[in-house]
C-alpha positions as CSV (number, residue, x, y, z in Angstrom):
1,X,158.4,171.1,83.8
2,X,158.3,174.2,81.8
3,X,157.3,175.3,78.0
4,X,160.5,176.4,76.3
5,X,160.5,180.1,76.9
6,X,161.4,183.2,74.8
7,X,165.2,183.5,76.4
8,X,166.3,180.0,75.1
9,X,163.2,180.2,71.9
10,X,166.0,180.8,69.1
11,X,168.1,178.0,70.3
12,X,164.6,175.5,70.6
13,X,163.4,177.3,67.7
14,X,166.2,175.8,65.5
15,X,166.0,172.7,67.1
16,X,162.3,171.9,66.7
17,X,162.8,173.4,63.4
18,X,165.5,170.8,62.4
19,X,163.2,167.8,63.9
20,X,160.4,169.0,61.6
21,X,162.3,168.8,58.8
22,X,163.6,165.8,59.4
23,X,160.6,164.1,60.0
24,X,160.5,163.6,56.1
25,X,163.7,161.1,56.9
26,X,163.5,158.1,58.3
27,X,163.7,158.3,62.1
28,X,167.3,156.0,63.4
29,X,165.0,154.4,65.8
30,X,161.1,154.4,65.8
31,X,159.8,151.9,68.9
32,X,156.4,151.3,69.5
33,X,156.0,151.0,73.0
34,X,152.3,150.4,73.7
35,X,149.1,150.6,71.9
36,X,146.9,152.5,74.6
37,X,147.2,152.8,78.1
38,X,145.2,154.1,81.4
39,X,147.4,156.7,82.9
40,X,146.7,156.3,86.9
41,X,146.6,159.3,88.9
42,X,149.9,159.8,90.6
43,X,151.3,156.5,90.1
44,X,154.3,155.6,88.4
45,X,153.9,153.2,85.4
46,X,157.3,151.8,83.7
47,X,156.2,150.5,80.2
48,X,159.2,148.2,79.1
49,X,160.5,148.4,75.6
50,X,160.4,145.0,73.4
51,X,163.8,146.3,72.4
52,X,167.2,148.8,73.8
53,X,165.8,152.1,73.3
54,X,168.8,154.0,72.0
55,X,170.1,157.6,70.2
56,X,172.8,157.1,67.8
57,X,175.8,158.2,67.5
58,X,175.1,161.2,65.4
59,X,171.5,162.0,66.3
60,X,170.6,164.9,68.8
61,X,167.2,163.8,70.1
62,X,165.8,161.0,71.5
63,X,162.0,161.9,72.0
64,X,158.7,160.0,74.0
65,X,155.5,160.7,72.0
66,X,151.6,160.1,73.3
67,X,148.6,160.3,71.0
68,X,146.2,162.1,72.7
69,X,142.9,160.9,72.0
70,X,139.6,162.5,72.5
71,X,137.3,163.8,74.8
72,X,141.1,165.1,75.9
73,X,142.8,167.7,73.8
74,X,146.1,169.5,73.9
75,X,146.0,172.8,74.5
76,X,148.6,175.5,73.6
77,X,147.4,178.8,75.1
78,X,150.3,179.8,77.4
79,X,152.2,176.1,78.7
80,X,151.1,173.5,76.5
81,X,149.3,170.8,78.3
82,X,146.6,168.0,78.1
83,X,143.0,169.2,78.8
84,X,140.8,166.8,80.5
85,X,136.9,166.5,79.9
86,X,136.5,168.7,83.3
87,X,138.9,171.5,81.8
88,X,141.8,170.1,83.9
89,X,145.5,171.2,82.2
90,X,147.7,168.4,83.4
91,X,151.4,167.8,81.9
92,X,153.3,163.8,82.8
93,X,156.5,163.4,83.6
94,X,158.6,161.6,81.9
95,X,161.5,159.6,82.2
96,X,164.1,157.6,80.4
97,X,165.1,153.8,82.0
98,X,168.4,152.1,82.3
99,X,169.0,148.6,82.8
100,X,170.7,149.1,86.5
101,X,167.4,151.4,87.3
102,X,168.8,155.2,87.0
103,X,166.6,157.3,85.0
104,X,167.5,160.8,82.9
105,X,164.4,163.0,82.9
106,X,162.8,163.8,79.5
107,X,160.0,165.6,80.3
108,X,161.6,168.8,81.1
109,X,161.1,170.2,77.5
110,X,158.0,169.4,75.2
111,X,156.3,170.0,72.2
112,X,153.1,169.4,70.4
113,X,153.0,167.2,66.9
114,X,149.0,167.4,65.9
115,X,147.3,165.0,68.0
116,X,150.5,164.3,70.3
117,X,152.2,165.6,73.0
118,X,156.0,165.2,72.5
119,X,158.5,165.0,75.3
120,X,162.0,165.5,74.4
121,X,165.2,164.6,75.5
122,X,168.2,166.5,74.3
123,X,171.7,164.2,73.1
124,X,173.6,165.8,76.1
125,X,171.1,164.9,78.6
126,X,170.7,161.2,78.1
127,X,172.5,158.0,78.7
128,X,171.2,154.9,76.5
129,X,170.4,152.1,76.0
130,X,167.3,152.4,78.0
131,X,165.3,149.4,78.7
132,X,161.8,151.2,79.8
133,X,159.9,154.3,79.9
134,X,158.5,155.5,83.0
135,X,155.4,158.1,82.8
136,X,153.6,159.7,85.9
137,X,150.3,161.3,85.5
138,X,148.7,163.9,87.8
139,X,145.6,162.7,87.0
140,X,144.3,159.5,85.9
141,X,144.1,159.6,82.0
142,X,143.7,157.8,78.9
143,X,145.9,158.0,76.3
144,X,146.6,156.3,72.7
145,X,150.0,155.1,71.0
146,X,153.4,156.1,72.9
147,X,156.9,156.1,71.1
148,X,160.3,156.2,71.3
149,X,162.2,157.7,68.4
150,X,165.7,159.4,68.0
151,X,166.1,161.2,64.3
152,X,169.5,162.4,63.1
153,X,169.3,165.7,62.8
């Protein structure tokens, strides 16, 4: 997993930009996929979507979202990552599900949106409909909403 870093920043830049902006719009698709949930330490957990978790035709992101609710914080000095209560910096993985079982990987670029930790899957790099998505902690956490959403950007 990596921060986006300075050689690719103008591209991300742009690209972060344009999903800021956008968040004024309606998101294509905005799923709810669970209230709160215990994160277990190194486990994988596959939370399954109530329906096909999709990025239209015309949008460029599709993007995992988890409130991060205290004592834990996010912290963005250097790589952003989660901060447990014992000063822990931990980062999930993060992956998208298909019905046969083959996953694409959205963790490998993230953000931070206030009180969540964004993971975010660029149009090139994934495959819907999904039916699930799979998280894997380092630690055991806990954290608050997660989402789906894909805005047309």
């Amino acid at each position: 997993m990596k921060f986006i870093k300075s050689r690719e920043s103008l591209t991300y830049c742009l690209l972060l930009s344009a999903l800021v902006l956008s968040s004024c719009r309606d998101p294509q698709q905005l799923v709810v996929l669970r209230d709160a949930l215990t994160l277990p330490a190194k486990q994988v957990v596959d939370i399954r979507s109530p329906t096909p978790l999709l990025t239209p035709a015309r949008s460029q992101t599709g993007h995992v979202c988890t409130i991060i609710p205290p004592p834990l914080h996010i912290d963005g000095t250097g790589d952003l990552a989660i901060v447990t209560s014992e000063g822990h910096r931990i980062v999930p993985k993060v992956w998208a599900v298909r019905e046969n079982g083959q996953v694409d990987v959205i963790s490998s670029r993230y953000f931070r949106s206030q009180n969540a930790l964004c993971f975010l899957g660029l149009r090139t790099e994934l495959h819907p409909p999904y039916v699930a998505i799979r998280i894997e902690s380092p630690e055991s956490i806990r954290v608050g909403r997660i989402t789906w959403s894909s805005v047309d950007l």
